[in-house]
N, C-alpha and C positions, 0 to 999 in steps of 0.2 A: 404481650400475651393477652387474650379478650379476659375479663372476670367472668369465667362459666359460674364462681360460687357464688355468684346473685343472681342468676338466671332463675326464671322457678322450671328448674328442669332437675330428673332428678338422676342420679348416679348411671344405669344405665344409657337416658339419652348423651347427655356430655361424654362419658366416652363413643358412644356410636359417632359423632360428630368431630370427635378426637382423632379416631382412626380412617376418618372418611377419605379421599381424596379429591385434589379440587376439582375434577370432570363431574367429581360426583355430587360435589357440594353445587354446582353450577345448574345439574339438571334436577337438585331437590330446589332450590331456587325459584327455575323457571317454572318447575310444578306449580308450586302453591301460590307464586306471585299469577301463572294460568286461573288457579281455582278462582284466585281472589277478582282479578283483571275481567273487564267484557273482551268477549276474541277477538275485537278490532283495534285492543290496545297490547297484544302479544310482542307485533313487530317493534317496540318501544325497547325492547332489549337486546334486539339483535337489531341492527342498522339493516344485514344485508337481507334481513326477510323485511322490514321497512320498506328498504330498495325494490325491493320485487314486487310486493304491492302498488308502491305507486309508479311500476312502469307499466304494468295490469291496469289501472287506473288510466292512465294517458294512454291508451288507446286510441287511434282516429277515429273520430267523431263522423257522427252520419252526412254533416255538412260535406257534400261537395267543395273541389275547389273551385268550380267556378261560382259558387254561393261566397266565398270568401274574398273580404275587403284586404286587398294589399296597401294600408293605410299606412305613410311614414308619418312619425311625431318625431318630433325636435322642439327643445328651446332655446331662445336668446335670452341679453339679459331680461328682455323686456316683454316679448310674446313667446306665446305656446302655439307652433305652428301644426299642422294637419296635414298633410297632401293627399290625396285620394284620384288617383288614377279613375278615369270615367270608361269604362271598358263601350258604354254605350251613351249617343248622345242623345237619347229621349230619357237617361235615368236623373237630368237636372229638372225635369220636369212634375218629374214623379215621388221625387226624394223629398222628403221633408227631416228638417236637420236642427236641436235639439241640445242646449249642452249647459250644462252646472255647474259648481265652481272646479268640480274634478273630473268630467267625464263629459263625452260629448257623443250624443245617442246618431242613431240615423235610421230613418226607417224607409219602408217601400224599395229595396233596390237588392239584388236584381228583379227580388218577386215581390208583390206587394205585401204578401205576409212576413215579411223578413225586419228583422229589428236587430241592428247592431251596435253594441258598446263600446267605446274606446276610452279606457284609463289614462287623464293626461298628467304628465309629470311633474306638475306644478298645479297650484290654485290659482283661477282665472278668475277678472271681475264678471259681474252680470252685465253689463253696460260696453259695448266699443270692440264686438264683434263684429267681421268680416270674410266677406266668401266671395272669392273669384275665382272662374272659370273663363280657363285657358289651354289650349293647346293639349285637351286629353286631361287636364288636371284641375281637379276642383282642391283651392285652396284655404283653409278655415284659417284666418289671424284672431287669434284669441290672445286680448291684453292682460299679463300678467299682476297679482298684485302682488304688491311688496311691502307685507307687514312688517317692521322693524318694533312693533312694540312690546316690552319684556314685562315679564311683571315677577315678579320675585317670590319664591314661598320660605316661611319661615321652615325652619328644620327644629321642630321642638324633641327634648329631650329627659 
């Protein structure tokens, strides 16, 4: 049973909250966590209004699909591979390509104002990349690094 007699509430509300039920307890609840909440943080208690916003959210994007890269990534033990389908063979020309320890940009293709990101699933070194094109496919090898070094924190108490 909760302790109502420390609450600073006084005879009246405890019993109002005594006789309530819990539909009712749920939507005095959602009121006042409302009042207190900004209204982009409501869905945070119900999942399925969550749900609904962010499929409202993911709406298709104004991009075309032919503006869109059908880019496959994979890795080995050892590289982070790329594949990029060349839909056109003057876009190796126009393409300038771009990439950091986690991402690998691309710009100019299919239009020259067009800039594309691709998150890769590992960290790559800066040094001992490579691009070949072939048969319709431009291939990015990106050499993986392999940090093994740990370093330990103390856990103070």
């Amino acid at each position: 049973m909760f302790p109502w007699n420390m609450m600073p509430f006084d005879r009246n509300t405890q019993k109002k909250f005594l006789e309530m039920k819990p539909e009712e307890i749920e939507n005095y609840v959602q009121q006042m966590m409302g009042k207190m909440l900004q209204p982009d943080m409501k869905g945070m208690f119900k999942p399925e209004d969550w749900l609904k916003g962010m499929q409202q959210q993911s709406t298709p994007q104004t991009e075309s699909s032919s503006n869109k890269l059908n880019a496959n990534i994979f890795e080995t033990h050892d590289f982070v591979y790329v594949r990029l389908p060349m839909k056109n063979d003057t876009w190796s020309k126009q393409m300038k390509l771009f990439y950091t320890s986690n991402q690998v940009i691309i710009e100019h293709i299919p239009e020259f104002s067009d800039k594309h990101t691709i998150v890769l699933p590992a960290t790559v070194k800066r040094k001992g990349a490579s691009a070949t094109h072939r048969d319709g496919v431009l291939e990015l090898r990106l050499p993986k690094i392999v940090d093994l070094q740990f370093s330990e924190i103390d856990i103070s108490t």
